[in-house]
N, C-alpha and C positions, 0 to 999 in steps of 0.2 A: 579954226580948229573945230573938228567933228565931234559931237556928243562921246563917241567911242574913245575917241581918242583922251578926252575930259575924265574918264572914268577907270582908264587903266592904273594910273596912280593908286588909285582907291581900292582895285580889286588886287592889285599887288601888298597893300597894305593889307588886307583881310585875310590874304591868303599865308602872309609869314605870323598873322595872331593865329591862326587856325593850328600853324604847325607846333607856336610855343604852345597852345594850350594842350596839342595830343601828348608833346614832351612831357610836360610839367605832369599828365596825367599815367603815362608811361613811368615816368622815374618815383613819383606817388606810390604807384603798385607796384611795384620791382625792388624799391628800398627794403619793403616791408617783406618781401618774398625771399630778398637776399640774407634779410637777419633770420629768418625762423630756420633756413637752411643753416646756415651757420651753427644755430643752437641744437638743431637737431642734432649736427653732426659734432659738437661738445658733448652735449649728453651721450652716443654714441661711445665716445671716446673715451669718456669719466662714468658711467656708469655701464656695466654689462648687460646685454641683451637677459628676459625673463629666462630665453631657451639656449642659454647658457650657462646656467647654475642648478645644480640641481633639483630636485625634488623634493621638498622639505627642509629645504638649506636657505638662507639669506648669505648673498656676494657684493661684498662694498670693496671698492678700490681705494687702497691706502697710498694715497700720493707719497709718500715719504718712502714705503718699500719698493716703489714702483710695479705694483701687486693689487690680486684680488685678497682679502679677506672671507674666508668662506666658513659658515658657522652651521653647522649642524646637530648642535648638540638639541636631545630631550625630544629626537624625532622618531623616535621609533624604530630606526632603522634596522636592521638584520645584516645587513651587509654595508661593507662599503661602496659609497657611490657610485656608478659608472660614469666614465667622461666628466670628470671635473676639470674647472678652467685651466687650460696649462702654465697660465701667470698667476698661479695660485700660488702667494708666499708664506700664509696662514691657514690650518686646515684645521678644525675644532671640531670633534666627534664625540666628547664627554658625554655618560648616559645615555647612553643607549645599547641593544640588542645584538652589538655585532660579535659574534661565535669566533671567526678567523680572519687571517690577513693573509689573503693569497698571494702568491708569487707574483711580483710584479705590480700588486696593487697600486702603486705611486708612479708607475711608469709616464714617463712623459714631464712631471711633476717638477722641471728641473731651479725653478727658484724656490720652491718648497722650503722653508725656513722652519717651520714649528708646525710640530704633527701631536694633538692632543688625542689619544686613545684610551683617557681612561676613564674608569667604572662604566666597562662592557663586559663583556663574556666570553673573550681572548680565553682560549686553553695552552694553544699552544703556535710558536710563529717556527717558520721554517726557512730557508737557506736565502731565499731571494722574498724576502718580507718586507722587507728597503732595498729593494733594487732599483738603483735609479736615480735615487736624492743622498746619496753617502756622499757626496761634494759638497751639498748645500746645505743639507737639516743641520738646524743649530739647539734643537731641542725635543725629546721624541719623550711623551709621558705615557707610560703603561702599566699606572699605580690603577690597585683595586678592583684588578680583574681575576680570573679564575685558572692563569699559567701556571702549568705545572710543569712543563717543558722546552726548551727549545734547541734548535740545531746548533752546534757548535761552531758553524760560521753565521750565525743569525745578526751579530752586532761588529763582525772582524773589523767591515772597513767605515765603518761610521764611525764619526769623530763629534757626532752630539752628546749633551748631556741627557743623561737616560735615568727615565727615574723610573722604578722598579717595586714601588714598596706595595707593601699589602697585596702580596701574591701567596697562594699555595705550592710553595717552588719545591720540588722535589729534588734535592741537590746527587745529582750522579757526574759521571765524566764529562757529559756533553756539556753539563751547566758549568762546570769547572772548567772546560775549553773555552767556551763561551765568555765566561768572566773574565779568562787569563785575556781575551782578545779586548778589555775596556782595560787598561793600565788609565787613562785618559780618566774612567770615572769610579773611583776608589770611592770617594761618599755614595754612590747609588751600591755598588757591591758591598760594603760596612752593612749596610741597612738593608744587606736580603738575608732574610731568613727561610729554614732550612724546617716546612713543614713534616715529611719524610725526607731520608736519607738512605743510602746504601749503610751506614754505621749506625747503629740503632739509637747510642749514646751522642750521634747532633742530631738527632728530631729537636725544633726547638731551640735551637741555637745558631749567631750569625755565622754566615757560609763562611766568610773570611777565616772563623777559629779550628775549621773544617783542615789538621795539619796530612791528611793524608792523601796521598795520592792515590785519586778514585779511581783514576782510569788503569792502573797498575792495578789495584785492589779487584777491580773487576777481570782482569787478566788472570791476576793469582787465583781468583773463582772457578775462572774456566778453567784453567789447568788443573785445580784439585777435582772438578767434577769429571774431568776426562779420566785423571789416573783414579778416583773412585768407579767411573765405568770400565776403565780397562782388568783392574782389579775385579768384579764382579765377571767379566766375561772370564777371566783366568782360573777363578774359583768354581765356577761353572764347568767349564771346560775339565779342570782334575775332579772332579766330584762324579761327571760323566765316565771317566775312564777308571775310577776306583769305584764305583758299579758296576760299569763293565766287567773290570777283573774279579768282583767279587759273584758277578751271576754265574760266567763261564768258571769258575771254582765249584759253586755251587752245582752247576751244573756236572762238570766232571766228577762230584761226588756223589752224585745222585747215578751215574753211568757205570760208575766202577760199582758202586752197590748193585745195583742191577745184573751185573755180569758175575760177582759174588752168589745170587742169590739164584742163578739158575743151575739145574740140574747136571751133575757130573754124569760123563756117558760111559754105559759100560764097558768092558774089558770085551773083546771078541775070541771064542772057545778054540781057535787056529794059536793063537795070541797066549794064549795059558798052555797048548800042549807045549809050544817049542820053547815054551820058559822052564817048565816041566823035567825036557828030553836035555834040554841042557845044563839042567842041576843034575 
């Protein structure tokens, strides 16, 4: 047997420890590479991207609503957020700056569960103010803001609890349409009060004791103010033509005087003979 041949055993053995040892070292680094992927893509999963919440807001994901929790209260805000998560099922905006709720502002918003808006600077919310989450909001707070108004379909098709208190509500037709459309929340309507009123005697009192109908009341208004305007053009109108009548009177006696007060013409002397020859 040849030396070569003595040593092929040996180099075949070298060459399968060679391969376990690249293995062993391959699956070493690849274990470790395969769990950090992993956790990355957990935290991915369990918490939201920074540039996906907004501006001033903290977004925690509540495993139990299958949702983000997005908290933005005491940020200063002036408006509501743009592009908030749309698995957003809690939305907290207490204290702060924001003036209105534009049309659509919650658009997208469809597991939206609880919408906290109060003590801001809401005056007044309009037709499509919750357009969007009237399926899903199960609790909309808009106590302690500055509303003095809102549209008469503002709350129709919502079916959350709405709380209302500590507003400057000025009760007319639209708030009375508006109200008729919460049957669903009799204790948030009990508890609004009636800072001015179209009836001078509920300033001050809750809207519910409010027994007249505003929006007729504001009908009968228009109607007395039109037959007050049409009466005023009528008396107008006769007051015109009994000056009229009384100028041209005026007139005509001023004319007949005049014609009175000129000169009679004389008799011509043809004129007195044959008056004369015929007596």
């Amino acid at each position: 047997m040849c030396v070569e041949d003595r040593w092929r055993p040996q180099a075949g053995c070298c060459w399968k420890l060679v391969s376990m040892n690249l293995l062993d070292l391959w699956l070493s680094r690849s274990i470790p590479m395969c769990l950090l992927l992993q956790s990355l893509v957990l935290m991915a999963l369990c918490f939201p991207s920074a540039s996906m919440c907004p501006k001033g807001c903290s977004c925690l994901r509540d495993p139990h609503l299958h949702g983000l929790n997005v908290t933005c209260s005491q940020s200063r805000l002036k408006e509501i957020p743009p592009n908030l998560p749309m698995d957003t099922v809690l939305l907290r905006l207490e204290h702060n700056q924001i003036g209105a709720v534009p049309d659509q502002a919650f658009r997208g918003l469809r597991l939206l569960r609880e919408l906290n808006l109060s003590y801001n600077a809401v005056e007044t919310l309009g037709e499509g103010s919750f357009s969007g989450i009237e399926g899903t909001l199960q609790v909309l707070d808009l106590s302690h803001n500055r509303i003095t108004s809102v549209h008469r379909d503002a709350f129709a098709r919502l079916k959350a609890r709405i709380i209302v208190d500590d507003n400057p509500w000025h009760c007319d037709c639209a708030l009375q349409q508006a109200i008729g459309g919460m049957a669903h929340n009799h204790e948030a309507a009990a508890r609004l009060l009636c800072r001015s009123s179209e009836l001078l005697d509920q300033e001050g009192r809750p809207f519910l004791a409010v027994d007249t109908d505003l929006c007729n009341l504001a009908k009968r208004t228009t109607d007395y103010a039109m037959l007050v305007t049409m009466f005023g053009w009528f008396a107008m109108v006769i007051s015109y033509v009994v000056y009229y009548v009384r100028q041209n009177q005026e007139d005509a006696r001023r004319h007949l005087e005049y014609l009175k007060s000129l000169p009679s013409k004389p008799k011509k002397p043809d004129d007195a003979d044959d008056i004369s020859t015929v007596a």
